[in-house]
N, C-alpha and C positions, 0 to 999 in steps of 0.2 A: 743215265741215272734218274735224271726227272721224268722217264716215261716211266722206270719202276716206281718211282712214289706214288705218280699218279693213277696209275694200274694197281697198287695195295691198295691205296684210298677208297678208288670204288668198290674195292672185293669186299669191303668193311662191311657191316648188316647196317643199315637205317633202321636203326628206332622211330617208327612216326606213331600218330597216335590213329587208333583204331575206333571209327564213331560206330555207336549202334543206335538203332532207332527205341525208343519206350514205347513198348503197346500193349502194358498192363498184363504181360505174359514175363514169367521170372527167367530172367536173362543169366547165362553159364557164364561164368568166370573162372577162369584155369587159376591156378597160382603154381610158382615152384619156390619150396622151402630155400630160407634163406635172402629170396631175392622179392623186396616191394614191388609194387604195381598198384597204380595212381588210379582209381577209376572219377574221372571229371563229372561229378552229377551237375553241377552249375546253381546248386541251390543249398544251402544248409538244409543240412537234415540229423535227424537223430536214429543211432542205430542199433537195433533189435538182435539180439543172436541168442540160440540154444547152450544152455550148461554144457554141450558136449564138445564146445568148443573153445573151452575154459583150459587155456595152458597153449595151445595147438596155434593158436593164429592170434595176433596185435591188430584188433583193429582202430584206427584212430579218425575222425572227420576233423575238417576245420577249410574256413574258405570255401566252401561249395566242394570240397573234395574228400574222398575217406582213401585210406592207405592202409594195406592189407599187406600185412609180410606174416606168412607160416612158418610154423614153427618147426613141424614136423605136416607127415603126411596125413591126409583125410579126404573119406570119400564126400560126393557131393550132399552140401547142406546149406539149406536156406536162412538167409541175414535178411532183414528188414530195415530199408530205410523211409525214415516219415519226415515228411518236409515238416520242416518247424513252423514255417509257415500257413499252409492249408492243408497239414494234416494228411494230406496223398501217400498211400505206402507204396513203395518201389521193392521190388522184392530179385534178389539176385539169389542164384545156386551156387557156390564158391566150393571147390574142392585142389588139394595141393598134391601135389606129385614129387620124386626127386631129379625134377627134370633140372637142366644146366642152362638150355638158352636161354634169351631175353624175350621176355614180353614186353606186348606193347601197352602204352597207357591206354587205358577206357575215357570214352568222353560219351555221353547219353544224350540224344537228339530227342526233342518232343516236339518237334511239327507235327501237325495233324495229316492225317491220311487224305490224299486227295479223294473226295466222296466218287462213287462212281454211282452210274444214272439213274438207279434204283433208288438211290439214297437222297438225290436230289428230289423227286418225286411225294418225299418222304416228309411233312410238315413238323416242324420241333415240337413236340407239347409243352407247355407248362408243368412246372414241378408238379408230383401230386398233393405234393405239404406244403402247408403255406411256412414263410422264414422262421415263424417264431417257434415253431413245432421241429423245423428243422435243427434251429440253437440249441435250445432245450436238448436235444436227441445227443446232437454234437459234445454237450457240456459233462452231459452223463455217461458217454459212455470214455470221456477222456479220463473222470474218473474213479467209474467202478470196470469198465471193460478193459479183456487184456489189448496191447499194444498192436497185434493183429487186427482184430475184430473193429477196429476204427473206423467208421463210413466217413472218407472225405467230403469237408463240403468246401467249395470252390469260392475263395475269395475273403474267409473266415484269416484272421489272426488273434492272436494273444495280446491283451493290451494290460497294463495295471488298472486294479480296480478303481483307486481311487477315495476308498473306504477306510475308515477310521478302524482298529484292530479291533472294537468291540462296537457292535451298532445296537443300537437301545430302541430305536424308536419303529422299528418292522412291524412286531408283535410285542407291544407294552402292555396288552393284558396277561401273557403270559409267562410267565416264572422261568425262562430260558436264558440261554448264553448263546449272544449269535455273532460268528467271526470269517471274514470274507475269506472265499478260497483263490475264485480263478475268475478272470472274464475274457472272456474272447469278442470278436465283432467283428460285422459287416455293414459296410457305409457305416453310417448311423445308428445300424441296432445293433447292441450290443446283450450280451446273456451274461449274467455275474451267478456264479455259483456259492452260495455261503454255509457254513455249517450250524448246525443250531442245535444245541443240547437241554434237555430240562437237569432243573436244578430244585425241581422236586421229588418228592417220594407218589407225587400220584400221576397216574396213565396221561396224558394231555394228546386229546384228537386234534389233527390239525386240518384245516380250511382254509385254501388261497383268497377266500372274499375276506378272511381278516386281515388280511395282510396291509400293514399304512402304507402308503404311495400311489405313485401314480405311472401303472406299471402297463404296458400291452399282454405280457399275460404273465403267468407265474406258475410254478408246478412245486408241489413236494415228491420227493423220492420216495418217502414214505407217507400216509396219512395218518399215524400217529408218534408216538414218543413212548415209552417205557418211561418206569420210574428212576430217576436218577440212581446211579451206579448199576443198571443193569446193560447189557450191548445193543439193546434197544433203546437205550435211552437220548444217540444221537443219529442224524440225519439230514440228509440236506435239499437247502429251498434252490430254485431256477429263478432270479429275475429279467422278464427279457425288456428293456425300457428305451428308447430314443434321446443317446449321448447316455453318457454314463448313468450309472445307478446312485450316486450319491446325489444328481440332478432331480431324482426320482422320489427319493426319499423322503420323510420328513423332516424337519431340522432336527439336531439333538439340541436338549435341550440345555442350558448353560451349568457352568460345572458351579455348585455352591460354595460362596466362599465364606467360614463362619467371620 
């Protein structure tokens, strides 16, 4: 009798888990309706999918992992994971079957590829942009560009700004409402994106040398403002400064008390 148990035991399938390498090529992922399947990215990330696959498949991340159970069937379609952290998109092709087996869990390996001897040969250059042109780039396209179109930069994270909900003292010669959005950072330098609206009825051109602080560099999105109430009328400035931007700043000034 104990050699039968132990004879069904082995005939059982093992589920182990299945590693794949990341090499910025979109990775197949089978599903079958009905039955989850763990893919292990080892990182939070946030994730990207097409309307067409609204009703069809639950996808959920949490802990370095997303979990994927279909609903029904679908051919292959591309999901989008972005590290929350440096912005990296990982791109999988996910389609579901009415198949019955088990799959296995995904786990994603990002070791580097061992260079081969050509590549040793091969001297690294330096970026072509220097950091702050790279912040700047980063900040704008997190928020005018779609969720694809994101150029990673390595080593970047989201930090709080640190800014008061209205900041007065940027541009105090002009008639605007300016209120922080995002800042992100590397080491030290950090990029704070803020929004600025005029709060007049005339045209107002805008120029990074007005700018108060004491900044490494600074962009507007636009160079100028429409007259208040029209969709030109708001816009947003880049600060990129060494430690926060409130460190940058100039003080505001005190609040009057009659």
């Amino acid at each position: 009798m104990m050699r039968l148990l132990l004879l069904l035991f082995i005939s059982l399938p093992a589920l182990a888990t299945e590693v794949v390498q990341w090499e910025n090529i979109p990775l197949p992922v089978e599903l079958h309706t009905g039955q989850e399947r763990i893919v292990d990215v080892g990182k939070p990330v946030r994730i990207g999918y097409p309307a067409s696959l609204e009703g069809k498949v639950r996808l959920q991340s949490a802990g370095g992992k997303i979990f994927l159970l279909a609903n029904s069937p679908f051919p292959a379609t591309r999901i989008q994971l972005r590290d929350t952290g440096s912005g990296e998109l990982i791109l999988l092709d996910i389609h579901a079957t009415e198949g019955t087996s088990p799959l296995e869990a995904l786990q994603l390996r990002y070791e580097p590829q061992a260079a081969s001897p050509v590549d040793k040969t091969v001297p690294v250059s330096a970026p072509a942009e220097p950091l702050p042109v790279l912040l700047v780039r980063y900040a704008a396209q997190n928020l005018y560009a779609p969720l694809r179109t994101v150029e990673p930069l390595p080593g970047v994270t989201p930090t709080p700004t640190g800014l008061a909900k209205n900041v007065t003292t940027l541009l105090p010669q002009q008639p605007i409402a300016t209120t922080p959005l995002a800042t992100w950072k590397v080491g030290e330098i950090t990029v704070t994106a803020l929004r600025i609206q005029n709060r007049s009825a005339q045209r107002i051109p805008l120029d990074p040398r007005e700018l108060q602080g004491q900044f490494i560099a600074a962009a507007f999105q636009h160079d100028w403002l429409g007259a208040h109430g029209l969709p030109e009328d708001t816009t947003v400035v880049y600060l990129v400064t060494k430690g926060r931007a409130a460190h940058a700043l100039l003080a505001e000034p005190p609040e009057h008390k009659p």
